[in-house]
C-alpha positions in Angstrom: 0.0 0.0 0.0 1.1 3.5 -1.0 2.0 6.3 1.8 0.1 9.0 2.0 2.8 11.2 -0.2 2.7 8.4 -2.7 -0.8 8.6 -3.2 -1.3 12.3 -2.9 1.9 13.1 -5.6 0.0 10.2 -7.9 -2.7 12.4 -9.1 -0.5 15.5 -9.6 1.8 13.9 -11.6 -0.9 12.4 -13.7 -2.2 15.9 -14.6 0.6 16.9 -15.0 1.6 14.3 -17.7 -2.4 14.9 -19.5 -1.9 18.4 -19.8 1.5 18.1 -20.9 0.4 15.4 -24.0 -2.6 17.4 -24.6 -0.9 20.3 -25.2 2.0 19.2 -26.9 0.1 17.0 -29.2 2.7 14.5 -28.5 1.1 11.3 -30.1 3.5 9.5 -28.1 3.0 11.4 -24.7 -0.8 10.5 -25.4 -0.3 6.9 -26.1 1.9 6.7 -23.2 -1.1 7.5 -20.6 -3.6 5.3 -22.4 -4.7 1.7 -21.6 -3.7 -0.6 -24.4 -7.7 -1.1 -24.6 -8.9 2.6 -24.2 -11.9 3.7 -25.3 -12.9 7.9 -26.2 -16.6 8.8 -27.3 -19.7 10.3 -26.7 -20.9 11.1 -22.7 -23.8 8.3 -23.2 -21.6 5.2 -24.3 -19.9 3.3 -24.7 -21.1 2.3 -28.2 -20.6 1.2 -31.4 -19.1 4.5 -32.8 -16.0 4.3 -29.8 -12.4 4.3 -30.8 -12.2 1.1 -29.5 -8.5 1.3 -28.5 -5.4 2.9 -27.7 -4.2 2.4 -31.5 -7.6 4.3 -32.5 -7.5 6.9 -30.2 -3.8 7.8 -31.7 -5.4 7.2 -35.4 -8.1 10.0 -34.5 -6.0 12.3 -32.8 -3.3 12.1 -35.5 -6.0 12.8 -38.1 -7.4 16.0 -36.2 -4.5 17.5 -35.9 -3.4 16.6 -39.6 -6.6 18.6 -40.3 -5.4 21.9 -38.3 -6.8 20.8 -34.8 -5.0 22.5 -31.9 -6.2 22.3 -27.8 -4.9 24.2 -24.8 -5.9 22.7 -21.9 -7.9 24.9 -19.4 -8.3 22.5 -16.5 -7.2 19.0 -15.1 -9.2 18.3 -11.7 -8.9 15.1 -10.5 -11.7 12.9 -9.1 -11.9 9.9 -7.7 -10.6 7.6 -10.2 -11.2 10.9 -12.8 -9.9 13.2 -14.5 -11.8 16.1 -15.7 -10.0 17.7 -18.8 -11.2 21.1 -20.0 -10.3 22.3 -23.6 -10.0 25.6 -25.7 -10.1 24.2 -29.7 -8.8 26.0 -32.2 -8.3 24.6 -36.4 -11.8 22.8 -36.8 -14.6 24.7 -38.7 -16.7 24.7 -35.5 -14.4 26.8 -33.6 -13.3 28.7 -36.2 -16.9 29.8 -36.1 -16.9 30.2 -33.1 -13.8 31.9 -32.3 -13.0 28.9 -30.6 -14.6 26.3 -28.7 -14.8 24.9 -25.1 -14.7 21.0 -24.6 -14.2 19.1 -21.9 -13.4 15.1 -21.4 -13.8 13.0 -18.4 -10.8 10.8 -18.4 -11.2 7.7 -16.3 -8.6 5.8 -14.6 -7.3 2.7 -13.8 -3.7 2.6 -12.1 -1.5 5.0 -14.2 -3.6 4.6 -17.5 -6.4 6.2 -18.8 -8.9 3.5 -19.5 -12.1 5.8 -20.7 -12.8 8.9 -22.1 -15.7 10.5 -23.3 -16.1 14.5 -24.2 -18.8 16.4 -23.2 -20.0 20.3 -24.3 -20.9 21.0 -21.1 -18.4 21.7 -18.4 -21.5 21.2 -15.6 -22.8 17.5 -17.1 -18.6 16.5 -17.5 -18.3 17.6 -14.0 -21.0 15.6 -12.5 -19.7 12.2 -14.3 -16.0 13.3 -13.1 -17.3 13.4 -9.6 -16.2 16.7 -9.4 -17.4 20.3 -7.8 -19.4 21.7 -10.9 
């Protein structure tokens, strides 16, 4: 069992590490924090339209920012087993006409590795699934 520094520096590190991969667009940073089985989609899933795994998770992200896709990362408050991820994107034609657009992701857990994520448009609804004050 971890001490209490341990388990308290776990978290922060992890944030650390999303918001650095995020940022970066490091396809390698990213596929380092993801479960070889991760899965990224809508808030109501999982479902038939989830990147299935870690492979297709890099596949998409490599493709959006092939297409101009950019994120700086607003936020990374960790829950219980959570992460909620808050986004500003820039380079897609929604935030373009926008000006840009807020996003956030609930990143779930398990050990070091993100096992889940699923994006949200609504910081309150991504909040309440992170376990996290809204």
């Amino acid at each position: 069992m971890p001490d209490d520094a341990t388990a308290t520096q776990e978290p922060v590190a992890l944030t650390e590490r999303v918001r650095f991969a995020l940022e970066s667009g490091d396809l390698d940073a990213i596929r380092d924090l993801l479960d070889p089985g991760a899965r990224w989609g809508a808030p109501e899933g999982p479902n038939d339209a989830d990147c299935r795994n870690r492979d297709q998770v890099i596949a998409w992200w490599a493709s959006a920012r092939a297409a101009g896709a950019r994120a700086v990362v607003t936020e990374v408050t960790a829950g219980a087993g959570t992460l909620l991820v808050g986004l500003e994107v820039t380079g897609t034609p929604a935030a373009r006409e926008a000006g840009g657009a807020e996003r956030w992701q609930v990143l779930t857990v398990r050990g070091d590795r993100i096992a889940d994520i699923r994006g949200f448009d609504d910081r309150k609804a991504a909040a309440a699934r992170a376990g996290v004050p809204a």
